[in-house]
MINU-49400 format. One record per residue: x, y, z of N, C-alpha, C in turn. Coordinates in Angstrom, 3 decimals, padded with zeros to 6 digits. Atoms other than C-alpha are relative to their C-alpha. Layout:
REM residues N
<<X, Y, Z>, <X, Y, Z>, <X, Y, Z>>
...
This chain:
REM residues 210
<<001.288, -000.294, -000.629>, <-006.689, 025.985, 091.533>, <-000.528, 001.347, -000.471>>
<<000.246, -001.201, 000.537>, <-006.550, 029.341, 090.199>, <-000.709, 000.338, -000.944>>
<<000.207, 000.423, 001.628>, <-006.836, 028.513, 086.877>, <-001.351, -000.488, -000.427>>
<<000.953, 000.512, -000.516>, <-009.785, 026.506, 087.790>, <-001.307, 001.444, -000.035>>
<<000.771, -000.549, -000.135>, <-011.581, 029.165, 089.155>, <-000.576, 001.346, -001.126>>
<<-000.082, -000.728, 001.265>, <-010.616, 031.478, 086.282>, <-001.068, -000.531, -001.387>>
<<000.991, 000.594, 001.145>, <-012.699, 029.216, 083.796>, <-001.250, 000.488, 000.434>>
<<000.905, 000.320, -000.765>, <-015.131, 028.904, 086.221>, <-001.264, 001.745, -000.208>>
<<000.416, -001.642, 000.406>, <-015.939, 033.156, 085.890>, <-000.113, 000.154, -000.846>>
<<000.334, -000.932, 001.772>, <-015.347, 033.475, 082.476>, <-001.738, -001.307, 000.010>>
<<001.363, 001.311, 000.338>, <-018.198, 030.096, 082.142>, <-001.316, 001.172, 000.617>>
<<000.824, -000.996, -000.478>, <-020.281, 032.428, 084.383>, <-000.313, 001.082, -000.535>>
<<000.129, -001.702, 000.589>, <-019.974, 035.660, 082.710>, <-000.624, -000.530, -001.217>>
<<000.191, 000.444, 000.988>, <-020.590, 033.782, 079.248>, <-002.234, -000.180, 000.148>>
<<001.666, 000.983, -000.555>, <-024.262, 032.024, 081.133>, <-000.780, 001.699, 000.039>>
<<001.132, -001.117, -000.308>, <-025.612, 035.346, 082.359>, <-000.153, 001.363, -001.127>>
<<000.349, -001.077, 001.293>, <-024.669, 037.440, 078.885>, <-001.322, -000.651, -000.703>>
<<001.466, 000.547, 000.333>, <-026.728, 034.866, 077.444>, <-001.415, 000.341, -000.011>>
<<001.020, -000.414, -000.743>, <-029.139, 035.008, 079.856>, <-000.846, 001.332, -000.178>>
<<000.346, -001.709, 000.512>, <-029.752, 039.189, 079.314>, <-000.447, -000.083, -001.566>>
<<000.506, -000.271, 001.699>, <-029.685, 038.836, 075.644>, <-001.280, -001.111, -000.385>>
<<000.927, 001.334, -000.077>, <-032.417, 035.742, 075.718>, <-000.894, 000.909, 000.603>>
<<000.578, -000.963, -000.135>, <-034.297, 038.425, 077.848>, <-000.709, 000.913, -000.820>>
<<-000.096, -001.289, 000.313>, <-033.993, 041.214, 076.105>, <-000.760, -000.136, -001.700>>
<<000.117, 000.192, 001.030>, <-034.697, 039.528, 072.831>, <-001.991, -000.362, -000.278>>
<<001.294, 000.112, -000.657>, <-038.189, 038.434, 074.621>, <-000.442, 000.842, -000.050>>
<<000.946, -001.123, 000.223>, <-039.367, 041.238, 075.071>, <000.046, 000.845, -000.748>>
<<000.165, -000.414, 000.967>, <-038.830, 042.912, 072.198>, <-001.328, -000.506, -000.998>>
<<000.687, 000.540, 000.454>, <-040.708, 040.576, 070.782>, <-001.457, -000.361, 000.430>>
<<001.173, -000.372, -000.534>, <-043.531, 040.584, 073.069>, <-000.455, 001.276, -000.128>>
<<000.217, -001.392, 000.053>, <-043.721, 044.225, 072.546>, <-000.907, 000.460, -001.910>>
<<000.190, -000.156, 001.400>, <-044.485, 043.712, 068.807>, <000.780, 000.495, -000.934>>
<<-000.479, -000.420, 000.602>, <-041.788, 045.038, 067.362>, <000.645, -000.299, -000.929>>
<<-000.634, 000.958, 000.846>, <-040.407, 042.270, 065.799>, <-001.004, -000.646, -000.727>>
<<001.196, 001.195, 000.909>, <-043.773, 040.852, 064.167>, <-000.010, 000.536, -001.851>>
<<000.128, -000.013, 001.432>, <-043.943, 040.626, 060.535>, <-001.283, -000.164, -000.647>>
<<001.378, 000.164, 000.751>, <-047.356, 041.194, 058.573>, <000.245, -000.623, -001.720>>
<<000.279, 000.964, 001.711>, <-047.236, 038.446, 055.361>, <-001.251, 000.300, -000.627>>
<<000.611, 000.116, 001.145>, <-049.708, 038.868, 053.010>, <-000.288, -000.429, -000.780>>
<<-000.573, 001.106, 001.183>, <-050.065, 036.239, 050.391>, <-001.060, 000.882, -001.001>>
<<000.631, -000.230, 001.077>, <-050.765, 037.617, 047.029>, <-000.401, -000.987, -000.814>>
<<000.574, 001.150, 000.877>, <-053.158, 035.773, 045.080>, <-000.985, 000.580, -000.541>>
<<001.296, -000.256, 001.144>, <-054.921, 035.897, 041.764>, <-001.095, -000.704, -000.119>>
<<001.255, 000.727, -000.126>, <-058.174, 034.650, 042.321>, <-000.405, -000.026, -001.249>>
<<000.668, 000.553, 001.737>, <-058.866, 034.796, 038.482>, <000.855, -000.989, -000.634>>
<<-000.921, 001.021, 000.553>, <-056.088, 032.420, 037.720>, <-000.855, -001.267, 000.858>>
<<000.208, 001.196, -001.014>, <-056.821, 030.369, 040.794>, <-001.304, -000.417, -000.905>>
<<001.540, 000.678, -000.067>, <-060.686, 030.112, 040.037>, <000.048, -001.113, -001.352>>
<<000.405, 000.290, 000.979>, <-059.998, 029.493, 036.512>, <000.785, -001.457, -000.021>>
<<-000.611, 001.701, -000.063>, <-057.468, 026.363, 037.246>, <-000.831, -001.440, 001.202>>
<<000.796, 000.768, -000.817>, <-059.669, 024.950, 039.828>, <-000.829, -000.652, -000.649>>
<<001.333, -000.156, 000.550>, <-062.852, 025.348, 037.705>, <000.405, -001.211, -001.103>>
<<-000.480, 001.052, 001.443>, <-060.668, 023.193, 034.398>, <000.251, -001.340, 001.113>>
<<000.043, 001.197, -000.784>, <-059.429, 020.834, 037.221>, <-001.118, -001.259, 000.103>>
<<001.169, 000.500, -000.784>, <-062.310, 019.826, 038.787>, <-000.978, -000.868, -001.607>>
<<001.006, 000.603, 001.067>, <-064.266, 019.311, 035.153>, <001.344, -000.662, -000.432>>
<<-001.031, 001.235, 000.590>, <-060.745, 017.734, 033.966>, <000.037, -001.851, 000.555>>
<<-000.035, 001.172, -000.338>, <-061.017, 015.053, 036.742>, <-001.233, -000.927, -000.346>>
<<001.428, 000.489, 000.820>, <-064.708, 014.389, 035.682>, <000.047, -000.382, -001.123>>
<<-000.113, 000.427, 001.914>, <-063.845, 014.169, 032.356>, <001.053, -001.248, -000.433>>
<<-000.959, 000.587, 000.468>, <-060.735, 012.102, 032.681>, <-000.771, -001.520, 000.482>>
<<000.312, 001.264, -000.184>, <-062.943, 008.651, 032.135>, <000.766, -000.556, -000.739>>
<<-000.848, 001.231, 000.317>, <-060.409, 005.888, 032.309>, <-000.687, -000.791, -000.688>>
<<000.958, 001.541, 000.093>, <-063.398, 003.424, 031.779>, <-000.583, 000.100, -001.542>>
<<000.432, 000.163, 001.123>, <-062.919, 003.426, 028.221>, <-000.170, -001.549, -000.516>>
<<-000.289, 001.634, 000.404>, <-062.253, -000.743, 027.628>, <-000.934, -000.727, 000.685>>
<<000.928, 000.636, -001.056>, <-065.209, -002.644, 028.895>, <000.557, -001.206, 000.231>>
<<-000.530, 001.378, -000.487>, <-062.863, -005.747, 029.105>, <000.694, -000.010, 000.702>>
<<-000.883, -000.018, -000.912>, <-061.038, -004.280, 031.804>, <-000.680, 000.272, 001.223>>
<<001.030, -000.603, -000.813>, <-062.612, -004.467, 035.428>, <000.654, 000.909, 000.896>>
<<-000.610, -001.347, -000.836>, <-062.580, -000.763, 037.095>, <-000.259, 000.037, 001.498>>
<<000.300, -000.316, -001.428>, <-062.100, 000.275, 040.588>, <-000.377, 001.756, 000.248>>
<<000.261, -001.716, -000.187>, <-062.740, 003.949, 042.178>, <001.315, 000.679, -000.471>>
<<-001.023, -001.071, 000.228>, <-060.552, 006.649, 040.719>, <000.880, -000.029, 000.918>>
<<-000.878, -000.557, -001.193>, <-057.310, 007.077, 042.286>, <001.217, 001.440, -000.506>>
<<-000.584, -000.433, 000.649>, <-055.937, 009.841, 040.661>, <001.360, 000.974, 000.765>>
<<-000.548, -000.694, -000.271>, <-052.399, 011.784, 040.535>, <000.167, 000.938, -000.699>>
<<000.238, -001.131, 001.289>, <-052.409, 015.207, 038.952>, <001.145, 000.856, 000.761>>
<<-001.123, -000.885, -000.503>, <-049.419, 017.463, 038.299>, <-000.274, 000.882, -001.191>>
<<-000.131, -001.379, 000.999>, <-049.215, 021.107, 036.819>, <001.272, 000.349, -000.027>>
<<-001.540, -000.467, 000.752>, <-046.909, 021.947, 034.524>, <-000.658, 002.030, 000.080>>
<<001.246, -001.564, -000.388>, <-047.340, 026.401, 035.257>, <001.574, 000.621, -000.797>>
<<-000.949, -000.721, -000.134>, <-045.075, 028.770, 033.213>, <000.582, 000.808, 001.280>>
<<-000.945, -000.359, -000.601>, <-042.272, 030.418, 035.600>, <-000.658, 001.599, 000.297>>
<<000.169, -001.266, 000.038>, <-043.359, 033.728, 034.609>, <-001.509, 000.420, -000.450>>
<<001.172, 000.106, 000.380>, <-046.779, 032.968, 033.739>, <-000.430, 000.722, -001.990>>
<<-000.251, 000.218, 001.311>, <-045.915, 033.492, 029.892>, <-001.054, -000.943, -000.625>>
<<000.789, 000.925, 000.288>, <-048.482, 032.097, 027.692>, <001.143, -001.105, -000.997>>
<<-000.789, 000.870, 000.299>, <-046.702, 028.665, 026.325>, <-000.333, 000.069, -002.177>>
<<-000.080, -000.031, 001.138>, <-046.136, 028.720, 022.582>, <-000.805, -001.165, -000.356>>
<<000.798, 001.000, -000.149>, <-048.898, 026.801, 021.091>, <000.935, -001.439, -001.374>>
<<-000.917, 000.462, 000.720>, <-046.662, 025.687, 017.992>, <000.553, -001.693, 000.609>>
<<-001.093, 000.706, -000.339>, <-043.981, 024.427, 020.194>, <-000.467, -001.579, 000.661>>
<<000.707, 001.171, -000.806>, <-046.358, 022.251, 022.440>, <-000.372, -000.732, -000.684>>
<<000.511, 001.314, 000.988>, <-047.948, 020.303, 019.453>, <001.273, -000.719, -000.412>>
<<-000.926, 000.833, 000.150>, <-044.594, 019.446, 018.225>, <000.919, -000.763, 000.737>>
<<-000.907, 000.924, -001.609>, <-042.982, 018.447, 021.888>, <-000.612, -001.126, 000.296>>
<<000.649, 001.044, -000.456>, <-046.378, 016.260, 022.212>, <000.682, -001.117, -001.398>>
<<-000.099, 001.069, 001.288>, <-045.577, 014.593, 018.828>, <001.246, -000.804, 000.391>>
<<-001.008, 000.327, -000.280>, <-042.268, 014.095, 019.771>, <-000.082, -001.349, 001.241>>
<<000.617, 001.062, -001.088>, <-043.248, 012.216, 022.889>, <-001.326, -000.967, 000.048>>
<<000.671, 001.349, 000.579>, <-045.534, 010.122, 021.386>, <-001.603, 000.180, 000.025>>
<<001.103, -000.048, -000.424>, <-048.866, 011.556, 022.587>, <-000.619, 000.527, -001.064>>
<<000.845, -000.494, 000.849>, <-051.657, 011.479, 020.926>, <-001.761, 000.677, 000.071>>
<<000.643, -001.536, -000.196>, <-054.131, 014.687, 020.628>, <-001.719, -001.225, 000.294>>
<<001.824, 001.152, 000.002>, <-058.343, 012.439, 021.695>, <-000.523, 001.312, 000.415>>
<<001.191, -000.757, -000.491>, <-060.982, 014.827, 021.867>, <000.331, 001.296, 000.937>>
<<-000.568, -001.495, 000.150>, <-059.051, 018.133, 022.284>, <001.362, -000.298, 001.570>>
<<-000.931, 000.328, -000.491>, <-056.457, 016.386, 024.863>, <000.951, -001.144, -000.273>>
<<-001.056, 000.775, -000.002>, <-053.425, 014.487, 024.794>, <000.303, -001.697, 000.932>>
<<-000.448, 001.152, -000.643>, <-052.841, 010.789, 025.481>, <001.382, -000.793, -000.017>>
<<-001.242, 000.603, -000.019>, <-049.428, 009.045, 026.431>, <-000.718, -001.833, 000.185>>
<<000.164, 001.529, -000.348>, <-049.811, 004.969, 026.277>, <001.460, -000.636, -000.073>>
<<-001.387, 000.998, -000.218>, <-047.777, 002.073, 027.574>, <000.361, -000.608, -000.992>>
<<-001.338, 001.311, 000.918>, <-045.701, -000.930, 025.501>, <-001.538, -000.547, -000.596>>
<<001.056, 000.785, 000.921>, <-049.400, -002.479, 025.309>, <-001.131, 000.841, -000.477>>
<<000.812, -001.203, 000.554>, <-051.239, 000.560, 023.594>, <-000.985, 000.067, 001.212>>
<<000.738, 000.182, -001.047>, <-053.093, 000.851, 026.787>, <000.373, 001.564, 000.653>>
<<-000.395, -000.793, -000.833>, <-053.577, 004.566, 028.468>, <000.589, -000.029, 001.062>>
<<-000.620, 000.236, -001.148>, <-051.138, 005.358, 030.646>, <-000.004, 001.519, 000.544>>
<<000.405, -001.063, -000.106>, <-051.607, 009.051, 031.085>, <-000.771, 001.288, -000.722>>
<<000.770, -001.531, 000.889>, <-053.397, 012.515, 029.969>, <000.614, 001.360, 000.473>>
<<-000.954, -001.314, -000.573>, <-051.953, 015.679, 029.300>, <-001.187, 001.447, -000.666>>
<<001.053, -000.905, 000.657>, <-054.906, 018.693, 028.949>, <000.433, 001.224, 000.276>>
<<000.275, -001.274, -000.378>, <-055.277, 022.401, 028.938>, <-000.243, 000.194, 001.702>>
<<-000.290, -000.210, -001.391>, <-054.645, 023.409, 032.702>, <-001.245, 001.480, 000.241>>
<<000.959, -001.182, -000.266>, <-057.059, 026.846, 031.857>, <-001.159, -000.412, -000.809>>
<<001.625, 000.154, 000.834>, <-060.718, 027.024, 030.012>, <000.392, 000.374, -001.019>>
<<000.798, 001.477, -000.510>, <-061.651, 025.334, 028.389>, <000.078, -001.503, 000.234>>
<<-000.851, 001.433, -000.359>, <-059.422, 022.468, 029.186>, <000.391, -000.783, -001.399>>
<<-000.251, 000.417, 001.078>, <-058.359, 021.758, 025.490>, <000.661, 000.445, -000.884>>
<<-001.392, -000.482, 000.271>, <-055.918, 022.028, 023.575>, <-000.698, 000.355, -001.958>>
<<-000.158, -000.636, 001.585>, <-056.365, 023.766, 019.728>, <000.536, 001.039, -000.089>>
<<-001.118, -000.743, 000.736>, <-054.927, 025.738, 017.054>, <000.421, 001.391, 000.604>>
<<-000.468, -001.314, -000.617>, <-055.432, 028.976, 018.536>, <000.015, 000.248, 001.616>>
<<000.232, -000.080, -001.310>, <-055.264, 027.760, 022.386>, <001.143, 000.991, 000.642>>
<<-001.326, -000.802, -000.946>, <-053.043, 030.201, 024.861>, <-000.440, -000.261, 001.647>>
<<-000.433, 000.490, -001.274>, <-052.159, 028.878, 028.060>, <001.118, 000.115, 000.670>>
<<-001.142, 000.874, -000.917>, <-049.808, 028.750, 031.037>, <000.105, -000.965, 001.152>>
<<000.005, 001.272, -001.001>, <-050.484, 025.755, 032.623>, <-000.570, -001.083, -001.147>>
<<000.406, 001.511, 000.940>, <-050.761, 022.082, 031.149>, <-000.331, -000.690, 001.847>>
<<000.337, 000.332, -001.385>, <-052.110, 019.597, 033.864>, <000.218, -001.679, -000.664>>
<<-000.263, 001.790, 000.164>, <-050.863, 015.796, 033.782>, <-001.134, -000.761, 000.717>>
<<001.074, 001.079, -000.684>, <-053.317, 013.073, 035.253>, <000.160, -001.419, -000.357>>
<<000.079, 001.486, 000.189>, <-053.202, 009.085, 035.561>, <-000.630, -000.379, 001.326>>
<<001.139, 001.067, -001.000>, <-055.680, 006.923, 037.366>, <000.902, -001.242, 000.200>>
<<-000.472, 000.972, -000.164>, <-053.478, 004.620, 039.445>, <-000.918, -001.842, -000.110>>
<<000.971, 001.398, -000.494>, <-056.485, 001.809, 039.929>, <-000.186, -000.525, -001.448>>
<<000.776, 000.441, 001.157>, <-057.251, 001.770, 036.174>, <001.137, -000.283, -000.813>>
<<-000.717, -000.010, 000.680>, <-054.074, 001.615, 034.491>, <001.010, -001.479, 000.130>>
<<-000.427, 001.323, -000.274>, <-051.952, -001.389, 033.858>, <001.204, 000.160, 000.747>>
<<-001.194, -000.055, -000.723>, <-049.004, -000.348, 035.657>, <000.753, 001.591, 000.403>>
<<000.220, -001.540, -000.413>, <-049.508, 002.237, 037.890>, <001.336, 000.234, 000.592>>
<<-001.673, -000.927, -000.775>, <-045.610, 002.817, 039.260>, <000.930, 000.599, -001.453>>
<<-000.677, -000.438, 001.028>, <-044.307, 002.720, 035.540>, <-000.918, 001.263, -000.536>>
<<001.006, -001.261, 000.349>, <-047.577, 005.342, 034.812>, <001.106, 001.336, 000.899>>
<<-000.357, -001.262, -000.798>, <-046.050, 007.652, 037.686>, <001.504, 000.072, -000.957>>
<<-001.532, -000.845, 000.623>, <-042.467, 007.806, 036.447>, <-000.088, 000.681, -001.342>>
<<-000.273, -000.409, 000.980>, <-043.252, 008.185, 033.295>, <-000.546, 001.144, -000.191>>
<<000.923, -001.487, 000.052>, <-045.627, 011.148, 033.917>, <001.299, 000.680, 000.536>>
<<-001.375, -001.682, -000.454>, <-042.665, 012.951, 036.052>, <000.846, -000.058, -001.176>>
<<-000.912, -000.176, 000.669>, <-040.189, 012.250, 033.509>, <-000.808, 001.010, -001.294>>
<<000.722, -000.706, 001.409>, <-042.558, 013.573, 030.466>, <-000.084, 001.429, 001.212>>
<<-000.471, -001.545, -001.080>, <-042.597, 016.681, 033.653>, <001.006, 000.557, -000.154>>
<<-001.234, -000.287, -000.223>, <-039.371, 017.040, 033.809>, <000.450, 000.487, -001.841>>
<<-000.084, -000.410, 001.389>, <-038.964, 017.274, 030.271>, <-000.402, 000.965, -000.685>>
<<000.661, -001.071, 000.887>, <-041.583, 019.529, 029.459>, <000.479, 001.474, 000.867>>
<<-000.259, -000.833, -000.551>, <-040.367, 021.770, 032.202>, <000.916, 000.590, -000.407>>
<<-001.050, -000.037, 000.264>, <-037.001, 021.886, 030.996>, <-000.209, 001.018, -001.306>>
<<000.289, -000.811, 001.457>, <-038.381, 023.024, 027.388>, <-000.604, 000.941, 000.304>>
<<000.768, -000.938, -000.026>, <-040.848, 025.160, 028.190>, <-000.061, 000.826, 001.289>>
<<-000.163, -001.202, -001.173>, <-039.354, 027.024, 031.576>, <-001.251, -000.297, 001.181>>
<<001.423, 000.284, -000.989>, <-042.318, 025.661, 033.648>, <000.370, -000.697, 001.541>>
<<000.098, 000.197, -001.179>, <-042.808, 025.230, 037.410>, <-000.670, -001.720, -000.089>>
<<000.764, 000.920, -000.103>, <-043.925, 021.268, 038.053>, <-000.129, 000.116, 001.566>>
<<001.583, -000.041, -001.201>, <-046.801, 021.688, 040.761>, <-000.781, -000.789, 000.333>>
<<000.821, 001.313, -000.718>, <-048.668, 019.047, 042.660>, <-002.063, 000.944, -000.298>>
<<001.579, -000.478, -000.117>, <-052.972, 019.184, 042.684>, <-000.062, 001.534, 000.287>>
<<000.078, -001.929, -000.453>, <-052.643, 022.415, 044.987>, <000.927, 001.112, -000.821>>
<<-000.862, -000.779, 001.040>, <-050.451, 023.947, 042.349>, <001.135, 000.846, 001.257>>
<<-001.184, -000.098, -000.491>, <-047.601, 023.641, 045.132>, <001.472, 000.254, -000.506>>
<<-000.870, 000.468, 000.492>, <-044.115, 023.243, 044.100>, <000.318, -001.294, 000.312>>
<<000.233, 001.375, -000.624>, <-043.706, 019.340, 044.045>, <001.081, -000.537, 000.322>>
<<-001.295, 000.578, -000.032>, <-040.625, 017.752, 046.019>, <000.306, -001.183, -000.187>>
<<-000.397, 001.658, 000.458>, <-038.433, 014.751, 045.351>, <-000.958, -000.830, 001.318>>
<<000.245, 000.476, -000.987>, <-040.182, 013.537, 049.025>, <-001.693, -000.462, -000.586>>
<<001.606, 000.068, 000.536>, <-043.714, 013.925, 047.361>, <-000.179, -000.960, -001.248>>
<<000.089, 001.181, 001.243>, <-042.742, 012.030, 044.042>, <-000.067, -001.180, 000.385>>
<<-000.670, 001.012, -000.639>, <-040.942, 009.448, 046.537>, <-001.812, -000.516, 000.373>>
<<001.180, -000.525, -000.459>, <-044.727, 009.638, 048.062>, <-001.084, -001.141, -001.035>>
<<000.914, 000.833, 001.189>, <-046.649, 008.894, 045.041>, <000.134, -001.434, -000.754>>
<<-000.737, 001.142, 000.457>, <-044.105, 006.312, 043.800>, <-000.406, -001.354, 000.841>>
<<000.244, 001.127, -000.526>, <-044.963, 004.159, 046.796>, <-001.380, 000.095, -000.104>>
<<001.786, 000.234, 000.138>, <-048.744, 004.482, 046.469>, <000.081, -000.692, -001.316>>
<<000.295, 000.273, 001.324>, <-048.611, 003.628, 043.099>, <000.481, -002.068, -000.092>>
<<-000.292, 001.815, -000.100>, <-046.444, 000.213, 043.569>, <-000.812, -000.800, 001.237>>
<<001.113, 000.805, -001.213>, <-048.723, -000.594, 047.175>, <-000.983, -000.443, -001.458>>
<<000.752, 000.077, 000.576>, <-051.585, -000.572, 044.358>, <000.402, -000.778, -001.432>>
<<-000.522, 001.128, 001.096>, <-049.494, -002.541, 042.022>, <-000.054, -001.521, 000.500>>
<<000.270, 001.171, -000.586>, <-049.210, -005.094, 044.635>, <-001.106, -000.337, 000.200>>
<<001.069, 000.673, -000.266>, <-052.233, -005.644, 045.542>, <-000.915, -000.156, -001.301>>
<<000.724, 000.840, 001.326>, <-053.477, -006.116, 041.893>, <000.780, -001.351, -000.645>>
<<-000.225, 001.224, 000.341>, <-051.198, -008.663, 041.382>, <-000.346, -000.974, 001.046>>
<<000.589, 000.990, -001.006>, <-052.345, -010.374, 044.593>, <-001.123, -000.154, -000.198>>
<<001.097, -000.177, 000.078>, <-055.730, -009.852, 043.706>, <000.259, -001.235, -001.258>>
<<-000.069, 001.021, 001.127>, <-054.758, -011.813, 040.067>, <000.291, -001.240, 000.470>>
<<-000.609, 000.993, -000.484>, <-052.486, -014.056, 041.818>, <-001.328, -001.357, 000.540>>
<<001.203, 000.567, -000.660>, <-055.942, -015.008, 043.934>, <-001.206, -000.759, -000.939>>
<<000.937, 000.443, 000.711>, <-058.563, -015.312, 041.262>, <000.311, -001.049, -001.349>>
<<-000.535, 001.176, 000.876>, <-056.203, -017.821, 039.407>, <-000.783, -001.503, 000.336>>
């Protein structure tokens, strides 16, 4: 019974230290002493200038080159490739990484196509003036594929992260979602199912007009 009650005090003594320090920790913190002033540093001349290529990149990126294919509204996914250290990317190295990977340079950007020569993504200048030549210096590239327009918009997405993943690897680069986030496996996971929903329903759509 002793023994008992012996727990019973220490359990008590344990509740009301708690208790004080749960207090005490309160009002410190109501007092202000514990608040932290963040700051976010940001280059508004980078920002403006990747917004500004964006924005005319998505305008520019007309899928609706094949008039024998019928288009729906843009659905686009765009990822930035951003040096690490904001290093401008060797312009050299990038023509021969695109060659390597198969893409080929249209009207001062880069096209990747599927099995049936059919665009399957675009890879442009990420700064002004969104194009890629001899004497371009950049640290950002910007990926893009139009899930609605492409023939196979889940194999389009992988193959854009993987050509990501790749170029990141070579060239030390951050891969960044639209908001030039950092992009997680949850967000690829993300895109991956949008891309096959919109696979299905074009083959149901075919399936139908059979």
């Amino acid at each position: 019974m002793e023994q008992n009650i012996d727990i019973y005090l220490i359990g008590l003594s344990v509740l009301i230290f708690l208790i004080i320090t749960f207090l005490f920790i309160r009002k410190i913190s109501n007092s202000g002493e514990l608040k932290v002033n963040i700051e976010p540093v940001i280059d508004s001349f980078e920002i403006k200038e990747i917004d500004e290529i964006q924005t005319k990149s998505q305008k520019a990126f007309d899928f609706n080159e094949h008039k024998d294919i019928q288009y729906q509204e843009q659905k686009l996914v765009v990822l930035n490739l951003i040096s690490i250290d904001k290093s401008m990317f060797d312009i050299d190295q990038i023509y021969g990484f695109m060659t390597n990977s198969n893409a080929i340079l249209t009207n001062g950007f880069f096209v990747i196509k599927d099995r049936n020569n059919k665009e399957s993504f675009r890879i442009a200048n990420a700064l002004n003036p969104g194009t890629f030549e001899n004497e371009t210096e950049t640290f950002a590239v910007l990926l893009a594929t139009d899930l609605n327009n492409v023939n196979d918009p889940l194999g389009s997405v992988k193959e854009m992260v993987n050509f990501a993943y790749q170029f990141s690897e070579k060239f030390y680069a951050n891969i960044c979602d639209q908001e030039r986030m950092p992009i997680t496996k949850q967000m690829i996971s993300h895109i991956e199912s949008q891309a096959q929903e919109i696979m299905r329903l074009k083959q149901l759509s075919t399936s139908e007009n059979k």
